[in-house]
C-alpha positions as CSV (number, residue, x, y, z in Angstrom):
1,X,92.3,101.9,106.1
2,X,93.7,104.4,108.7
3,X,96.9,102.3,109.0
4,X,97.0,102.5,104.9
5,X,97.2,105.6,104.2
6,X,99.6,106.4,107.0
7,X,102.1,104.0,105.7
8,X,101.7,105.3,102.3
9,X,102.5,109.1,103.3
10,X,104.9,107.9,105.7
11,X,108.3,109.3,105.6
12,X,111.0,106.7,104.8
13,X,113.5,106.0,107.2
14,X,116.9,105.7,105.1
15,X,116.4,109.9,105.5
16,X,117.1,109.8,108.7
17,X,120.0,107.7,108.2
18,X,118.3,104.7,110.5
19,X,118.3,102.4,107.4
20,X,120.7,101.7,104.0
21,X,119.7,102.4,100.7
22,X,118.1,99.5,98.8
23,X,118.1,101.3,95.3
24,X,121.9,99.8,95.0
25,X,125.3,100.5,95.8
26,X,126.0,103.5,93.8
27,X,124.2,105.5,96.4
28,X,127.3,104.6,99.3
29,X,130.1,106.8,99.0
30,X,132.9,104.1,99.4
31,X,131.8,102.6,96.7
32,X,132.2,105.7,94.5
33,X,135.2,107.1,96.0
34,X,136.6,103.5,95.1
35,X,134.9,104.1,91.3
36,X,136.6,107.9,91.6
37,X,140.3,106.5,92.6
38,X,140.3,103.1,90.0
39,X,140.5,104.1,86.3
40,X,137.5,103.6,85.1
41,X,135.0,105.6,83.2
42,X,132.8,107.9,84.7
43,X,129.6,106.7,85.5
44,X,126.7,108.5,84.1
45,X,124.0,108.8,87.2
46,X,122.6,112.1,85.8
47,X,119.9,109.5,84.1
48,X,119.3,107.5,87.5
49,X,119.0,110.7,89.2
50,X,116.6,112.3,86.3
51,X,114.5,108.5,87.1
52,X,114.2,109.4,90.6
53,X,112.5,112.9,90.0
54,X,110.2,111.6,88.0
55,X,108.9,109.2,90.1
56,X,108.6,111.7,92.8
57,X,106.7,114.0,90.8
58,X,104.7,110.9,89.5
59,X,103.9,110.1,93.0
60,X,102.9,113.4,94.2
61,X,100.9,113.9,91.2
62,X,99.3,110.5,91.9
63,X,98.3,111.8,95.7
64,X,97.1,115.1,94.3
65,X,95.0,113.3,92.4
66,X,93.9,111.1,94.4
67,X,92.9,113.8,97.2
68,X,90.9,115.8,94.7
69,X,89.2,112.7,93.8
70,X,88.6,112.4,97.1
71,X,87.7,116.2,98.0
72,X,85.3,115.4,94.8
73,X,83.0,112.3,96.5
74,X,82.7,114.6,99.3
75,X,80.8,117.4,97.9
76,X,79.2,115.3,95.6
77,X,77.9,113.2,98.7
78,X,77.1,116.7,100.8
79,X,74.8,117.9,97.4
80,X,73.4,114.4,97.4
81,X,72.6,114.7,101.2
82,X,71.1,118.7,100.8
83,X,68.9,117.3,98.5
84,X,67.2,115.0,101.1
C-alpha cells in the first residue's frame, strides 16, 4: 500500500530531463523549430496546454480530496474509539 501511494505522488522523471516526453512530438523543440521554419500554419497548442492544467488541477483536487477523506475516517475512528 506503502509502495502505492508513493508511486502515485512520485515526481515524474521527464522533469528532470532523465526521460522523453510521451505526450507526443510537439513537446521537442526540433520538431517545432522545423514547424516554425516550413510554411505551414501555426499550430494552435494554447488548447493542449489549457488540457494539461486541467488535469493538474483535476489531479490535485482528486488528492485533496482524497486526504480529507482520509483525515475524515481518522477522527471518525478516534470518536468511535473515545467512546469505548
Amino acid at each position: 500500500m506503502l509502495r502505492a501511494l508513493i508511486h502515485f505522488c512520485r515526481r515524474p522523471a521527464l522533469r528532470f530531463g532523465l526521460r522523453r516526453d510521451p505526450r507526443g512530438r510537439f513537446r521537442d523543440p526540433r520538431f517545432a523549430s522545423f514547424i516554425g521554419q516550413s510554411n505551414r500554419t501555426k499550430l494552435d497548442t494554447d488548447f493542449h496546454d489549457t488540457v494539461l492544467r486541467g488535469r493538474k488541477l483535476m489531479k490535485n483536487l482528486f488528492r485533496l480530496a482524497l486526504a480529507g477523506g482520509l483525515a475524515w475516517v481518522v477522527v471518525e475512528s478516534a470518536k468511535a474509539l473515545s467512546v469505548f
